[in-house]
Biopython code that builds the backbone (N, CA, C, O; Angstrom):
import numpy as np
from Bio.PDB.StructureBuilder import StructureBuilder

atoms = [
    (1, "UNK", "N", (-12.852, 12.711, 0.176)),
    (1, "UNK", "CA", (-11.637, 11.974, -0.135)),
    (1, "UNK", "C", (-11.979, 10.899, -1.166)),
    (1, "UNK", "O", (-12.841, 10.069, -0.878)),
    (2, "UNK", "N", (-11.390, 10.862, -2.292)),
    (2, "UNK", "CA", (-11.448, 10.036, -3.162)),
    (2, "UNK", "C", (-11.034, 8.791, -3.036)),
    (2, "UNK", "O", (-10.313, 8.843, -2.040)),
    (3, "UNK", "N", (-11.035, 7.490, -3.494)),
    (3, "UNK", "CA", (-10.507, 6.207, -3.619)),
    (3, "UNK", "C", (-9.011, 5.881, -3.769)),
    (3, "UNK", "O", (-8.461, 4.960, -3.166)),
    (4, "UNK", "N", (-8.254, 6.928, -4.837)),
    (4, "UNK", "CA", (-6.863, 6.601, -4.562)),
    (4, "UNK", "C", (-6.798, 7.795, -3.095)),
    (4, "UNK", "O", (-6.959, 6.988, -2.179)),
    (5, "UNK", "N", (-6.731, 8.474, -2.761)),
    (5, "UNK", "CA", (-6.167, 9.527, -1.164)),
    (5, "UNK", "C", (-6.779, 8.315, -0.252)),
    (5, "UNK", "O", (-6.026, 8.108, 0.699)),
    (6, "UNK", "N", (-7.659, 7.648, -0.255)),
    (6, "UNK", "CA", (-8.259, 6.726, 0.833)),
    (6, "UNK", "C", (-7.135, 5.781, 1.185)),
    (6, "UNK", "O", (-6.451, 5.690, 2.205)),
    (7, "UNK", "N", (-7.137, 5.043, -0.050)),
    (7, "UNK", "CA", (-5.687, 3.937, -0.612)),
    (7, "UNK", "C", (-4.682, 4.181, 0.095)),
    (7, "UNK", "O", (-4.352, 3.407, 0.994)),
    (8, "UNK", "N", (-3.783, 5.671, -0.264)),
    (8, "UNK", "CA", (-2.571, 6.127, -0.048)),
    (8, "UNK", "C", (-2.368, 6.178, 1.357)),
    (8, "UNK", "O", (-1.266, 5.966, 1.863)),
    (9, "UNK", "N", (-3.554, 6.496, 2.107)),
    (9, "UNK", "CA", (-3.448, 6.847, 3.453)),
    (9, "UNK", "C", (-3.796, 5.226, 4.222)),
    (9, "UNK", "O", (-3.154, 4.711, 5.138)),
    (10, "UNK", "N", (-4.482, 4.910, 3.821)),
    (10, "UNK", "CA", (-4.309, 2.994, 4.287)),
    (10, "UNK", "C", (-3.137, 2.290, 4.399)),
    (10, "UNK", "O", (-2.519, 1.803, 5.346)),
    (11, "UNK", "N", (-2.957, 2.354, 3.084)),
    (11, "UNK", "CA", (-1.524, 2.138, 3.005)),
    (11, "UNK", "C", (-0.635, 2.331, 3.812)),
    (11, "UNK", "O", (-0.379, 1.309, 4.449)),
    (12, "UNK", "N", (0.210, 3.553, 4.190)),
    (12, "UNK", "CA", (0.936, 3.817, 5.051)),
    (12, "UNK", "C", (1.225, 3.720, 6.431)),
    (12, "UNK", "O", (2.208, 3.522, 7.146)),
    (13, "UNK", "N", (-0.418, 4.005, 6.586)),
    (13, "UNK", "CA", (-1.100, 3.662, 8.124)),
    (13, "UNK", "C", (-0.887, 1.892, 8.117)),
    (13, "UNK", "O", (-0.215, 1.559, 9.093)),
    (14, "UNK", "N", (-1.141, 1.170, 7.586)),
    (14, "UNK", "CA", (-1.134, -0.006, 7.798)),
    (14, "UNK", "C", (0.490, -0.551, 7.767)),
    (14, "UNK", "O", (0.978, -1.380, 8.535)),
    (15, "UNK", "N", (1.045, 0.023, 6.866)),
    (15, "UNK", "CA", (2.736, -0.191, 6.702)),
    (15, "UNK", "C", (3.126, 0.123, 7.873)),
    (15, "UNK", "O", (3.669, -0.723, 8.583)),
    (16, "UNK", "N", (2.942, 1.270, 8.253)),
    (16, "UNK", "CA", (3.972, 1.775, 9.875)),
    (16, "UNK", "C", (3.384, 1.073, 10.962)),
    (16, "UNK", "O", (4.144, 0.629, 11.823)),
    (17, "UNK", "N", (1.815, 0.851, 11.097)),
    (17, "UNK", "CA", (1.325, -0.169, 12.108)),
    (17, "UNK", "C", (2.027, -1.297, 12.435)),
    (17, "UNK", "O", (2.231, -1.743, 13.564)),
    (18, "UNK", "N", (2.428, -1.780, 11.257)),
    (18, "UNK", "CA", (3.568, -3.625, 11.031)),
    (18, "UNK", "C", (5.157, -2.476, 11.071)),
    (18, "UNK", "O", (5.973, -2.789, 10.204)),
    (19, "UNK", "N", (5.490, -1.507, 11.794)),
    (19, "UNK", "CA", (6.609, -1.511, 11.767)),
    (19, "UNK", "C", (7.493, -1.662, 10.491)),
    (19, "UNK", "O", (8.595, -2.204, 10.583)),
    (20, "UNK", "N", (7.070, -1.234, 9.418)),
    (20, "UNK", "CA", (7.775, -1.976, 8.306)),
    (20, "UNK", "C", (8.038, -0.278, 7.386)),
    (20, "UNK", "O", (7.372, 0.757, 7.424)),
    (21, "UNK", "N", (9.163, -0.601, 6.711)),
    (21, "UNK", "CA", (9.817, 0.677, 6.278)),
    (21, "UNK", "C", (9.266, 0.232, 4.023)),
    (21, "UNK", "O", (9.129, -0.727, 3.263)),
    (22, "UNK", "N", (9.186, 1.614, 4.030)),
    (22, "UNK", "CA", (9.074, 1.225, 2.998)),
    (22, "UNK", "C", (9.659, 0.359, 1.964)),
    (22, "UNK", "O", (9.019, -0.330, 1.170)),
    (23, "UNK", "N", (10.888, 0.455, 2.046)),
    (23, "UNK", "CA", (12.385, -0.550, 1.350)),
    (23, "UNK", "C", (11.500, -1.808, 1.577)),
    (23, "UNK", "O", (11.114, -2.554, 0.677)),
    (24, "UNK", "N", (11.235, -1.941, 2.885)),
    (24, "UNK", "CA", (10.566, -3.397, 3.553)),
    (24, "UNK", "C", (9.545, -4.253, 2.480)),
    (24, "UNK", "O", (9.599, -5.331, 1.889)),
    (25, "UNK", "N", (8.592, -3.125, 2.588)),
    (25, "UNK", "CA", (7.108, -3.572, 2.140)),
    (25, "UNK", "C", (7.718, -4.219, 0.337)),
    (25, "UNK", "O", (7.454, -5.327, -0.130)),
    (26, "UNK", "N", (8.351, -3.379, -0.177)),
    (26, "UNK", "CA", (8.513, -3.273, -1.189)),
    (26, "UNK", "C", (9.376, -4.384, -1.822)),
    (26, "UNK", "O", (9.293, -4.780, -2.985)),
    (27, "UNK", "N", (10.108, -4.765, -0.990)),
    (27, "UNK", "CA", (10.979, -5.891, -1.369)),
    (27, "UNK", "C", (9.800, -7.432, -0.911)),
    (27, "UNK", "O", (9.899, -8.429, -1.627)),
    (28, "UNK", "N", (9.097, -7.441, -0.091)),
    (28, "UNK", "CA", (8.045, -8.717, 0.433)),
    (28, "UNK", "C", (7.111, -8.686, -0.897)),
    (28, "UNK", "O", (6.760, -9.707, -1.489)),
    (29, "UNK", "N", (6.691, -7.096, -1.355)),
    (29, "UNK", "CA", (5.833, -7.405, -2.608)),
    (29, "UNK", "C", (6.365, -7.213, -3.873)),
    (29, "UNK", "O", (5.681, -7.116, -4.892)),
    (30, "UNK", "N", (8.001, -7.138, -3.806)),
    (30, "UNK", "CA", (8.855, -7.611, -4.880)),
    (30, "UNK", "C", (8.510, -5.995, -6.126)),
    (30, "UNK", "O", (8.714, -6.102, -7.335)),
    (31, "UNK", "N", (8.126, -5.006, -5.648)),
    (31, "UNK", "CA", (8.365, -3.886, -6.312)),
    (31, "UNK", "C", (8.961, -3.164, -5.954)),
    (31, "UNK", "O", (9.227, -3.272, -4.757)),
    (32, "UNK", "N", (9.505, -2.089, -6.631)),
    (32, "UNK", "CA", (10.432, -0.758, -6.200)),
    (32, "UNK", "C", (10.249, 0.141, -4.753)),
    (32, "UNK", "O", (9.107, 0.193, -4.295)),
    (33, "UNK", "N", (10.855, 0.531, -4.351)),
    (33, "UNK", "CA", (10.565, 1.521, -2.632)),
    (33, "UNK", "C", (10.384, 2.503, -3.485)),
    (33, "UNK", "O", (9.344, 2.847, -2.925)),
    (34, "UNK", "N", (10.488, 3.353, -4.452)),
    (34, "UNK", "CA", (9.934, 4.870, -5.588)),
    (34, "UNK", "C", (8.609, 4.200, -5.394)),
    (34, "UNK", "O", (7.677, 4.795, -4.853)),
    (35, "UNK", "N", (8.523, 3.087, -5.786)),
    (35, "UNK", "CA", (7.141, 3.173, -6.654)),
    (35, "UNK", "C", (6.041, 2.609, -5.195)),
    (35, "UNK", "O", (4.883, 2.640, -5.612)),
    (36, "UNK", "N", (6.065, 2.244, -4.046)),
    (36, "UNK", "CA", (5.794, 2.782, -2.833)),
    (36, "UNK", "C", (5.435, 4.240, -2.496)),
    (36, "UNK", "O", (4.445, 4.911, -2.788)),
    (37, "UNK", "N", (6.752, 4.575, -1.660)),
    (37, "UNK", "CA", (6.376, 6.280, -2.072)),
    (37, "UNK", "C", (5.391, 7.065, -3.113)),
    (37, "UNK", "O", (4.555, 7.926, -2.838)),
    (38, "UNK", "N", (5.684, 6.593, -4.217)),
    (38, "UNK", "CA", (4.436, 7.075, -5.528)),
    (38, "UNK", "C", (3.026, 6.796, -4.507)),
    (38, "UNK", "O", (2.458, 7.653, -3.830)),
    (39, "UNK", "N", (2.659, 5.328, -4.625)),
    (39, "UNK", "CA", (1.327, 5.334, -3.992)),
    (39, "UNK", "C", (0.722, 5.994, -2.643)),
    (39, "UNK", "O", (-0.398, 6.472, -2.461)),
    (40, "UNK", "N", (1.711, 5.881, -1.840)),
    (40, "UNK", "CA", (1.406, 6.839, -0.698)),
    (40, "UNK", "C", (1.217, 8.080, -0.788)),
    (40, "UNK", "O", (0.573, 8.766, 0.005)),
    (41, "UNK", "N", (1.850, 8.491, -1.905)),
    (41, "UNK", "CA", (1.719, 10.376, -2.479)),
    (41, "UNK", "C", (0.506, 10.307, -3.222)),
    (41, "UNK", "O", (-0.129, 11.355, -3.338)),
    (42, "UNK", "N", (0.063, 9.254, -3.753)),
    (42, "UNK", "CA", (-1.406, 9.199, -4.512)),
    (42, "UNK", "C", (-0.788, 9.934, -5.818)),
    (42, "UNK", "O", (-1.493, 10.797, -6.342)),
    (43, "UNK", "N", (0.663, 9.610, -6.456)),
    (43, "UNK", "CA", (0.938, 10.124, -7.594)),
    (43, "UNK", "C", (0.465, 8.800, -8.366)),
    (43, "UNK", "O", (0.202, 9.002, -9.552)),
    (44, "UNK", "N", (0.314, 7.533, -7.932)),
    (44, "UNK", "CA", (0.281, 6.353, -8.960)),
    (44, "UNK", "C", (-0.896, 5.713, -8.345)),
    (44, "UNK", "O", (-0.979, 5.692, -7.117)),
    (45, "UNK", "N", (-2.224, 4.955, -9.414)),
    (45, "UNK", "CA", (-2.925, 4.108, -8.956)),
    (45, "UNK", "C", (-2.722, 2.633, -8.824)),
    (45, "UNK", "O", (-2.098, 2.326, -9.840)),
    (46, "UNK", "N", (-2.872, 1.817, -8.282)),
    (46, "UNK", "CA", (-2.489, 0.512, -7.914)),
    (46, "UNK", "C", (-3.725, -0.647, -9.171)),
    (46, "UNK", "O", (-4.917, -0.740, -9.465)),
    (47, "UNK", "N", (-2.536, -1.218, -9.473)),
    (47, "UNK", "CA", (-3.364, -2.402, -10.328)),
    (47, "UNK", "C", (-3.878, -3.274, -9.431)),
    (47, "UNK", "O", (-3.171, -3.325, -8.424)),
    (48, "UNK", "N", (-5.026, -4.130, -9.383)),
    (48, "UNK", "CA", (-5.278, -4.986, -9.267)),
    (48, "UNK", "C", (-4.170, -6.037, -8.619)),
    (48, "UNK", "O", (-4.135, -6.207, -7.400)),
    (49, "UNK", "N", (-3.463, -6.581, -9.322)),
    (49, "UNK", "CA", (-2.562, -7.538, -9.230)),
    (49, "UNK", "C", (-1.439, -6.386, -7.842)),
    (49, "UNK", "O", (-0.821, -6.963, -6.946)),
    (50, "UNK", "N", (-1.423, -5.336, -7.936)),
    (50, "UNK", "CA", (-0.506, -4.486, -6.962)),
    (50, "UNK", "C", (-1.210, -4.696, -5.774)),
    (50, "UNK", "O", (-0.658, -5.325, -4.871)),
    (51, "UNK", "N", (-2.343, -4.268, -5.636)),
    (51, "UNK", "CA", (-3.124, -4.624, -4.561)),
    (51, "UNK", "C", (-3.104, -5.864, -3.790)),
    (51, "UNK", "O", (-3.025, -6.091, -2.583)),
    (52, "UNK", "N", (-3.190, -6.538, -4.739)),
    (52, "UNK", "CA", (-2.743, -8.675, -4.128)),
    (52, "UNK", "C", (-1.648, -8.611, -3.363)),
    (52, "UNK", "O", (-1.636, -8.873, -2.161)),
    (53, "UNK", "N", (-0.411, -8.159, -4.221)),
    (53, "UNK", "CA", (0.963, -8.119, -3.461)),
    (53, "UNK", "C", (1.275, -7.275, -2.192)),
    (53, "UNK", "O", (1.899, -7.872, -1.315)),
    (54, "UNK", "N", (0.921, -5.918, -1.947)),
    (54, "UNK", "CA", (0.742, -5.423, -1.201)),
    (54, "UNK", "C", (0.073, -5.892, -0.095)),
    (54, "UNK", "O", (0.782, -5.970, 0.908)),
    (55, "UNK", "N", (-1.302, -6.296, 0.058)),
    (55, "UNK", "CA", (-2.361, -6.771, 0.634)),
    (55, "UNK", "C", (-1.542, -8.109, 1.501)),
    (55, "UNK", "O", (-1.478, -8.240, 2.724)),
    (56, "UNK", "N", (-0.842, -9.206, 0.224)),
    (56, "UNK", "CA", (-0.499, -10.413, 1.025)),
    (56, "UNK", "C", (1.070, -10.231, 1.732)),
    (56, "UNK", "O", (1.404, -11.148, 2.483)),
    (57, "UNK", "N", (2.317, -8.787, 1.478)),
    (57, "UNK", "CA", (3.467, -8.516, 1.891)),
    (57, "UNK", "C", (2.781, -8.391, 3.497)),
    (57, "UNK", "O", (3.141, -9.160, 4.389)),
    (58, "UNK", "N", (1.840, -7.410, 3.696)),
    (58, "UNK", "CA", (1.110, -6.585, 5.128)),
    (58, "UNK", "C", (0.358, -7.430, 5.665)),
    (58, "UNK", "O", (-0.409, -7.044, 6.548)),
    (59, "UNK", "N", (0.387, -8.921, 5.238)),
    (59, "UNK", "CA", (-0.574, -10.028, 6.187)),
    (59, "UNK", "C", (-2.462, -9.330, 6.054)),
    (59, "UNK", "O", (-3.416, -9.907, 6.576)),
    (60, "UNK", "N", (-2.535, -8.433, 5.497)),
    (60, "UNK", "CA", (-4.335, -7.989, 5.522)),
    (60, "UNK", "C", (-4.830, -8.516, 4.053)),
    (60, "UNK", "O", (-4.248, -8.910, 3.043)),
    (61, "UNK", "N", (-6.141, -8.336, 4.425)),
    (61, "UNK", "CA", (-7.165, -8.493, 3.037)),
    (61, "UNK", "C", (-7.163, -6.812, 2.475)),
    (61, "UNK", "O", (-7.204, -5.778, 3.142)),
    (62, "UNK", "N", (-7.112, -6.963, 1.323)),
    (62, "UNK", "CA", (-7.045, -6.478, 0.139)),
    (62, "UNK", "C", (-7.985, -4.875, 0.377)),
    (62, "UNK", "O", (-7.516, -3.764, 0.134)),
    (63, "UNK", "N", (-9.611, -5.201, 0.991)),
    (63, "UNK", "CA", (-10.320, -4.752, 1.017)),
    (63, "UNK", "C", (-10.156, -3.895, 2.709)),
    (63, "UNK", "O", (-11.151, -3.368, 3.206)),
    (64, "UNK", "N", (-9.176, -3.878, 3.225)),
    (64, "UNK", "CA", (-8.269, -3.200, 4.392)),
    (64, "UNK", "C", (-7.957, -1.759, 3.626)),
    (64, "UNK", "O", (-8.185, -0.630, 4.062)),
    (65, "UNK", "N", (-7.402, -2.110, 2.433)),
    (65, "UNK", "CA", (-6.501, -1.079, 1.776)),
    (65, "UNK", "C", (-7.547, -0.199, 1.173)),
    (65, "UNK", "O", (-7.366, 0.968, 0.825)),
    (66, "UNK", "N", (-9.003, -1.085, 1.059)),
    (66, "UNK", "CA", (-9.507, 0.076, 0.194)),
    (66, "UNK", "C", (-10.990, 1.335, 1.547)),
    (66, "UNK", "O", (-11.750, 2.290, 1.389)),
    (67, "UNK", "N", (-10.673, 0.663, 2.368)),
    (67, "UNK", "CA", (-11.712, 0.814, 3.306)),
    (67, "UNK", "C", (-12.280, 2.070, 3.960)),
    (67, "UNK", "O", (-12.234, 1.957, 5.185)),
    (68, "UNK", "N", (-12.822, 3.279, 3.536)),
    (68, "UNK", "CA", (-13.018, 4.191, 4.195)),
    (68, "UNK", "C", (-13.215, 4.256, 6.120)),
    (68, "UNK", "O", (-13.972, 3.393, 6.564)),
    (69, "UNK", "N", (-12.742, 4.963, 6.885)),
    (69, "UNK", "CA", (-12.734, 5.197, 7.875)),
    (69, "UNK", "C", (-13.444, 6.542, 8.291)),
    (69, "UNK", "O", (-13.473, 6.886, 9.473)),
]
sb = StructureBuilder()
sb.init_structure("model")
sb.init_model(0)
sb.init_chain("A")
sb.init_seg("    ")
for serial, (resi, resn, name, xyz) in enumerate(atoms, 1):
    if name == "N":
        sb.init_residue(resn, " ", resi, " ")
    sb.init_atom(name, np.array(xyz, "f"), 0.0, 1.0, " ", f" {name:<3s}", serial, name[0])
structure = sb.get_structure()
């Protein structure tokens, strides 16, 4: 599993853990619910600065999102 499929699947897993719908996440880190979905499909890679927002909408560190399991 590569770095973005790792991402995508963190992601989601950590989103539905907090109960939180995508519309949700997306409006706390002030980007689109498409462009959500995108990352969870591992169609889009996350900037830097996406990662921050994401990371601080879901209350975790950054390095949550990137974390192999």
């Amino acid at each position: 599993m590569d770095i973005r499929e790792t991402f995508a699947k963190n992601l989601r897993k950590l989103r539905q853990a907090k109960k939180m719908s995508q519309e949700e996440l997306a409006h706390r880190a002030d980007l689109d619910r498409t462009y959500i979905s995108s990352l969870e499909r591992c169609v889009y890679s996350p900037s830097i600065e996406v990662l921050d927002r994401l990371a601080k909408a879901l209350g975790i560190e950054i390095t949550d999102l990137l974390q192999k399991h």
